[in-house]
PAZAPA-4460 file (N, C-alpha, C; in steps of 0.05 Angstrom, whole numbers, plus 32768, in hexadecimal, padded with zeros to 4 digits):
% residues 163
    n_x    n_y    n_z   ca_x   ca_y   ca_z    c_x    c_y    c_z   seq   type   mol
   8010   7FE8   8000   8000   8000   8000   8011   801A   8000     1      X     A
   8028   8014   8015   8042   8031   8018   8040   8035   7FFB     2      X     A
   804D   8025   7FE8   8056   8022   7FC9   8045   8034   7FB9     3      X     A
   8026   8025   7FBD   8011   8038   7FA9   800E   804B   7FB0     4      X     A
   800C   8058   7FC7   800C   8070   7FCA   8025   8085   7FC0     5      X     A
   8036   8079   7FCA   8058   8089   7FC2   804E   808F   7FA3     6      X     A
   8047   8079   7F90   804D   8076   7F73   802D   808A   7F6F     7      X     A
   801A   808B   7F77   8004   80A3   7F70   8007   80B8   7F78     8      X     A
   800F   80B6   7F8C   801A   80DF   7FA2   8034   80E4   7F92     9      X     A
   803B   80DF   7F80   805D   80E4   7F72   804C   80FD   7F59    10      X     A
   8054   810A   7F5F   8052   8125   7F50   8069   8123   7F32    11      X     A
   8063   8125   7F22   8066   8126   7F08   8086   813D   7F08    12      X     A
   8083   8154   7F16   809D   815C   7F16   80AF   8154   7F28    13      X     A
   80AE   8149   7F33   80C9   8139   7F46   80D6   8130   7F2F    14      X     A
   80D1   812E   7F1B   80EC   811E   7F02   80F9   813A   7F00    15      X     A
   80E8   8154   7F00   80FA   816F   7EF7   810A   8176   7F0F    16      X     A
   8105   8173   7F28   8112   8176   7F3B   812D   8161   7F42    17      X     A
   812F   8149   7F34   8143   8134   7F30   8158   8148   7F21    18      X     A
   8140   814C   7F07   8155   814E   7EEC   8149   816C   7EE1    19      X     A
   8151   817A   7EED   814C   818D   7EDE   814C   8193   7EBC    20      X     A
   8141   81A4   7EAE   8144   81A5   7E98   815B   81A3   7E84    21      X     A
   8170   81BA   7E97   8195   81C2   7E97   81A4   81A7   7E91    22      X     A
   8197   8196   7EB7   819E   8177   7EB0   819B   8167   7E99    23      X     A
   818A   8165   7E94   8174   8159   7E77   8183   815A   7E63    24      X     A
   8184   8178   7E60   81A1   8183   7E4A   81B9   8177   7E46    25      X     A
   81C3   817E   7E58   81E0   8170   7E5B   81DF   814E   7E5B    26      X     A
   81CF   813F   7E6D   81C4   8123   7E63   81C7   8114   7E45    27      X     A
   81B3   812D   7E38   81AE   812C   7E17   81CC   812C   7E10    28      X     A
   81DB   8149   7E15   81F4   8143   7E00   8209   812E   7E05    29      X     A
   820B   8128   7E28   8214   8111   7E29   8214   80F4   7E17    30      X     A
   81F8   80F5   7E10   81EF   80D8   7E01   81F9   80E0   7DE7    31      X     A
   81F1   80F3   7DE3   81FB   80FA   7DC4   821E   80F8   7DB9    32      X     A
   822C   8102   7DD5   8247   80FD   7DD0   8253   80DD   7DD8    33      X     A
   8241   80D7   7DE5   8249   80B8   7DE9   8244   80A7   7DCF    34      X     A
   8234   80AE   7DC0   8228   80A5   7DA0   823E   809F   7D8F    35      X     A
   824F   80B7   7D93   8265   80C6   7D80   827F   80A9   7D7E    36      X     A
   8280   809B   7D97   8293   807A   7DA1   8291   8069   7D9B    37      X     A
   826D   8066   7D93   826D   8042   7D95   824F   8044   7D81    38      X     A
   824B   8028   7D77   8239   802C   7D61   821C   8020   7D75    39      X     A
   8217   802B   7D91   8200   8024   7DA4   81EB   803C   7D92    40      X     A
   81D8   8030   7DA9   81C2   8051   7DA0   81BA   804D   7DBF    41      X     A
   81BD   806B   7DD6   81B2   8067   7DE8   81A4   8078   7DF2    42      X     A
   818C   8078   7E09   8176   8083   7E07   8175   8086   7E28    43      X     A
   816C   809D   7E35   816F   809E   7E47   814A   80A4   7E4F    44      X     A
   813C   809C   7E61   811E   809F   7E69   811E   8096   7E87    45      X     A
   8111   80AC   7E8F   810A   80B5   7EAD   80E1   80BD   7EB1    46      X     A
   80E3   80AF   7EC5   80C0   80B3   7ECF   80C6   80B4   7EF3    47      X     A
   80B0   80C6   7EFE   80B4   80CB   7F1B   809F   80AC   7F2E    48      X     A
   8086   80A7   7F26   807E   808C   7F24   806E   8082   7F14    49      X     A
   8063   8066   7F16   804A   805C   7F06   8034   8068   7F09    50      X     A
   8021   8061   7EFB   8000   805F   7EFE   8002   8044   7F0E    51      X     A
   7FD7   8043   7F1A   7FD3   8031   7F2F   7FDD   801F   7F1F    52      X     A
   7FD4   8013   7F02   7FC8   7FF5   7EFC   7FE5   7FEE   7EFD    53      X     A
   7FF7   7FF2   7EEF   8015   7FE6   7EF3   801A   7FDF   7F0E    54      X     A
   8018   7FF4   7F1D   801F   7FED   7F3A   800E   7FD4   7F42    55      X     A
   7FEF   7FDA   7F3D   7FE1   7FC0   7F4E   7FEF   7FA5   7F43    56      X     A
   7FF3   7FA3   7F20   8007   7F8D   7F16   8016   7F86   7F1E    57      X     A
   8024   7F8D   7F2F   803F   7F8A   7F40   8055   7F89   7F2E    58      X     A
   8059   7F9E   7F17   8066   7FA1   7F07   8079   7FA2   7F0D    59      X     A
   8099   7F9B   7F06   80B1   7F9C   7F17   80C1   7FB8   7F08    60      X     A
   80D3   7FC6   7F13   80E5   7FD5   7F00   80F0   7FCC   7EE4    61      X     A
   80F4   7FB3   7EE6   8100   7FA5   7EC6   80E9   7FA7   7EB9    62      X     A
   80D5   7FA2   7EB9   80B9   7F9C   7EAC   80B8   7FB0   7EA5    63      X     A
   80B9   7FC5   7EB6   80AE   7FE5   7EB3   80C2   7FE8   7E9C    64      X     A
   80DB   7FED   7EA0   80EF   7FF4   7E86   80EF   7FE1   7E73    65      X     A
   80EA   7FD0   7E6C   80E7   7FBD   7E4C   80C9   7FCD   7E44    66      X     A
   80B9   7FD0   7E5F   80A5   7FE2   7E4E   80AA   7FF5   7E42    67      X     A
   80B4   8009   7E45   80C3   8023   7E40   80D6   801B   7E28    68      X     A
   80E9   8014   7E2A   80FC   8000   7E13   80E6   8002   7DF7    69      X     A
   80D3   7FF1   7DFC   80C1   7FEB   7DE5   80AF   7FFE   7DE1    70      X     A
   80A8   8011   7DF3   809A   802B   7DEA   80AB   8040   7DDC    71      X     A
   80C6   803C   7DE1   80CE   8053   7DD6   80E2   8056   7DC5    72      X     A
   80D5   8033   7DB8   80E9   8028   7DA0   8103   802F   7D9C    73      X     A
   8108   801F   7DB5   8128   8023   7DB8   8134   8007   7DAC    74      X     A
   8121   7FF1   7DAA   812D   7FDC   7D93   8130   7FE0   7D78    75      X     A
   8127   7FF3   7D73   811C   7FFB   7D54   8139   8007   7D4B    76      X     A
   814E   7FFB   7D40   8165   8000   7D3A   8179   7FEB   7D2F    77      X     A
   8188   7FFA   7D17   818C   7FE3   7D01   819F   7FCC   7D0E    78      X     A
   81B2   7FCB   7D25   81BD   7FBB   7D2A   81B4   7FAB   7D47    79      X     A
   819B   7FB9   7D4E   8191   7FAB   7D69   81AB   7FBF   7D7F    80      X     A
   81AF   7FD9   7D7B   81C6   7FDE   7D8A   81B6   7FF8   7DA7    81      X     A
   8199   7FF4   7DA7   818C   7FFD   7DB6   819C   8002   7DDA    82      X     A
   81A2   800E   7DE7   8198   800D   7E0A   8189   801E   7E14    83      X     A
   817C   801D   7E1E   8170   802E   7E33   8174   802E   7E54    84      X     A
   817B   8041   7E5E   817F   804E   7E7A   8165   8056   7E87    85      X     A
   815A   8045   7E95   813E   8046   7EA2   8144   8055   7EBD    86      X     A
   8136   806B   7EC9   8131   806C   7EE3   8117   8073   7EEB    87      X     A
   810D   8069   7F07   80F6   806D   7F0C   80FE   8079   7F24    88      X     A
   80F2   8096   7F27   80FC   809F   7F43   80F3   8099   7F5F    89      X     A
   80D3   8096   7F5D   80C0   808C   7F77   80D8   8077   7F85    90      X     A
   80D5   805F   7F7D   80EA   8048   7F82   8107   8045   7F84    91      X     A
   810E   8065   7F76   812D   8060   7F6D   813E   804D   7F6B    92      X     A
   812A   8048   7F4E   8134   802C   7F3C   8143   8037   7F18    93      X     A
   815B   802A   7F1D   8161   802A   7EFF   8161   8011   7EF3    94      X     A
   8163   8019   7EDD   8164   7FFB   7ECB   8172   7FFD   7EB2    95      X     A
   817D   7FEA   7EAE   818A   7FED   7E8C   8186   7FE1   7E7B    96      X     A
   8176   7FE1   7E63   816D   7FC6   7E59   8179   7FCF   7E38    97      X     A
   8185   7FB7   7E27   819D   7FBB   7E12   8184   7FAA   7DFD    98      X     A
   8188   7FB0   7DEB   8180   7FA0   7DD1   8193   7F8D   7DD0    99      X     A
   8182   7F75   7DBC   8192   7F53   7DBF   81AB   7F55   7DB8   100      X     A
   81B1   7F6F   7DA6   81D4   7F6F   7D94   81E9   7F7B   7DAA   101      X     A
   81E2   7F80   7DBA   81EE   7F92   7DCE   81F0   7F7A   7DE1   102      X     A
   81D5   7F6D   7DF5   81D0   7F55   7E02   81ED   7F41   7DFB   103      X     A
   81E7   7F39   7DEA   81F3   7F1D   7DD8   8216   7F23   7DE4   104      X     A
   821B   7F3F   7DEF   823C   7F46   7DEF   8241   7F4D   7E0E   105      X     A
   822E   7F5B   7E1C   8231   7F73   7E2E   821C   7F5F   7E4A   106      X     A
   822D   7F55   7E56   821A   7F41   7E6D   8202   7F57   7E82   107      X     A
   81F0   7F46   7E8B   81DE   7F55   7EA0   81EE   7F64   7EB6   108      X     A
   8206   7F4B   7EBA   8216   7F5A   7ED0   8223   7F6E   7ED5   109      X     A
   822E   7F77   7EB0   823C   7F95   7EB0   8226   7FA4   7EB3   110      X     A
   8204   7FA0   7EAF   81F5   7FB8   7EAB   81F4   7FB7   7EC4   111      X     A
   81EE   7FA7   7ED8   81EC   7FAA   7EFA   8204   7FBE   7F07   112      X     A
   8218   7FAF   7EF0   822C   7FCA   7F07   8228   7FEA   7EFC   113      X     A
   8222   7FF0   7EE8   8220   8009   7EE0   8208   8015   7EF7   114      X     A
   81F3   7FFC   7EF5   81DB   8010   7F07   81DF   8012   7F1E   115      X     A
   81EE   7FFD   7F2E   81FB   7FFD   7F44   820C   801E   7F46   116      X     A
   8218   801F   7F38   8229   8047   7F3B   821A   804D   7F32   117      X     A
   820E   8055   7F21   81F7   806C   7F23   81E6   806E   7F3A   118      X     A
   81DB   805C   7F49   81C9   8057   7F63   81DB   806C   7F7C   119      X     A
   81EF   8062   7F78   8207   806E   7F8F   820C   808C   7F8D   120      X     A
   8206   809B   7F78   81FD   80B5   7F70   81E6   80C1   7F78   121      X     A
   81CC   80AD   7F73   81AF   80B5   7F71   81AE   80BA   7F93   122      X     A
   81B8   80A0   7F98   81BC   80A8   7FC0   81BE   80B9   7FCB   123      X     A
   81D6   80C3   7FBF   81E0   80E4   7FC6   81D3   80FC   7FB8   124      X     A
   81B8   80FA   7FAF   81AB   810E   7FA6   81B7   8117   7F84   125      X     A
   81D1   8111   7F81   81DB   8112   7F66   81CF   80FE   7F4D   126      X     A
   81BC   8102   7F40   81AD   80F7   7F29   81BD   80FE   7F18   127      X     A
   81BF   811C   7F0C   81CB   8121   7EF3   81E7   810D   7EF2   128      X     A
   81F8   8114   7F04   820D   8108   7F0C   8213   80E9   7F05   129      X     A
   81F6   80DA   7F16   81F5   80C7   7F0D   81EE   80B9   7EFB   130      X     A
   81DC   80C2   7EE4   81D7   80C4   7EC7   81F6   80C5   7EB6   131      X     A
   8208   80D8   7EBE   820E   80DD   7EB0   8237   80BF   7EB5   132      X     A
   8235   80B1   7ECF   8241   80A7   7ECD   823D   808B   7EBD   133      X     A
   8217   8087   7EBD   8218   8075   7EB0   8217   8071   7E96   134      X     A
   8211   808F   7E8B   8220   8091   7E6A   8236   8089   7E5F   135      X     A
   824F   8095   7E7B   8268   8098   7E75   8274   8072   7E73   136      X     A
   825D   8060   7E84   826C   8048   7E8C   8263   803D   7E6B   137      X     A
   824A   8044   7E63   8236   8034   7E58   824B   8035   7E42   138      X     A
   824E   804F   7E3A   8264   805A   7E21   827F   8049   7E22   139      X     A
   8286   803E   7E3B   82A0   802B   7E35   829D   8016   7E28   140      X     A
   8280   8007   7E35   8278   7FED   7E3A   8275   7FEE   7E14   141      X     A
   8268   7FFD   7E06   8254   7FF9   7DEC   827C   8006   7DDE   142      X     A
   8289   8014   7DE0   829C   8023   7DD2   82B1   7FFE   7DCD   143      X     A
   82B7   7FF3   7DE6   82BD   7FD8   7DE9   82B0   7FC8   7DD0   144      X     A
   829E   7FC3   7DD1   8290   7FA7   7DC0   8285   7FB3   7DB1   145      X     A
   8278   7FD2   7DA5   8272   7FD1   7D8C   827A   7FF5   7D85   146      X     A
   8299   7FF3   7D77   82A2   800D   7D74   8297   8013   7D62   147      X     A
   828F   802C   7D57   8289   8039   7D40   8287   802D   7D22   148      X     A
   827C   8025   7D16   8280   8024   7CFB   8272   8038   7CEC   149      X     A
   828D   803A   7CDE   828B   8049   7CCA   827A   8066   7CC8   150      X     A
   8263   806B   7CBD   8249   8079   7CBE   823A   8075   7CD8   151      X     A
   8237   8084   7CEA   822C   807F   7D05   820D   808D   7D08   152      X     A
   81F9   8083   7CF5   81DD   8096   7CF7   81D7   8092   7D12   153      X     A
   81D1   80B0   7D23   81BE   80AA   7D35   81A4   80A1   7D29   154      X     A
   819A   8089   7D35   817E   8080   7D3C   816A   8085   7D4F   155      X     A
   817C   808D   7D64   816A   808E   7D7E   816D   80B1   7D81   156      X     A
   8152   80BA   7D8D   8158   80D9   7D9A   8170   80D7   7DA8   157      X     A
   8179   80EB   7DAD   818B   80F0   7DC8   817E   80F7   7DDC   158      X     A
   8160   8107   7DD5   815A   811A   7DF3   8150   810A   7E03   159      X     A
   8151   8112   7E25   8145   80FD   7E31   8127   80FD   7E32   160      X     A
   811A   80E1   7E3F   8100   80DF   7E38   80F3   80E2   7E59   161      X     A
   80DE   80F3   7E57   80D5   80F5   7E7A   80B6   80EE   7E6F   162      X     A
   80B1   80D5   7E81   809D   80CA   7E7D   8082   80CD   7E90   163      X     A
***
């Protein structure tokens, strides 16, 4: 009951108070310059909480982000080179979920440790901060196993998504 309530009393701007706009900004060009390394496409989306029906589902954070993932056709890309950077603030939950071409290289367990340091930020009130270390890790991880080829179209927006 604590839960449903937290996730319906969550006011829609608590994501602007995380991340300010400025943040947002700088977020965006981050992703955009991390683009510039590795032939990923990555997508960063933030929401403060659910609606009831998810919640009464007992929808978990991973569920919640493959939802998101697939809403915001972040698979939709010529090499499967999709990730997305999930946070949900109510819960302060992140999540990382990779398209299969990315999967197939990059284990669950490197994405646990990235969310693991970013978490260790969010703790300390530092979001931007921590957004922006897990760009910097994500950008090793994807610069590693799939460097640039050749012609690098962005596919994916850069800006972030506030849901």
């Amino acid at each position: 009951m604590k839960r449903i309530l937290k996730h319906l009393f969550a006011p829609p701007w608590i994501v602007y108070r995380a991340f300010p706009r400025a943040a947002l900004a700088r977020i965006e060009a981050a992703i955009r310059e991390s683009e510039s390394s590795h032939a990923g496409e990555l997508r960063f989306a933030v929401e403060a909480g659910l609606h009831l029906v998810p919640i009464l589902r007992g929808i978990t954070p991973r569920q919640r982000a493959r939802e998101v993932f697939a809403q915001l056709d972040v698979w939709d890309t010529e090499h499967n080179s999709g990730v997305l950077i999930y946070v949900q603030l109510v819960d302060g939950n992140i999540e990382i979920i990779a398209d299969r071409g990315i999967s197939a290289k990059v284990s669950q367990a490197d994405w646990d440790a990235v969310c693991r340091r970013m978490q260790e930020a969010f703790r300390d009130g530092r979001f931007e901060q921590g957004v922006l270390i897990g760009i910097r890790e994500i950008t090793a991880l994807l610069g590693r196993h799939f460097p640039p080829r050749g012609l690098n179209p962005n596919e994916q927006t850069d800006k972030p998504t506030v849901l």
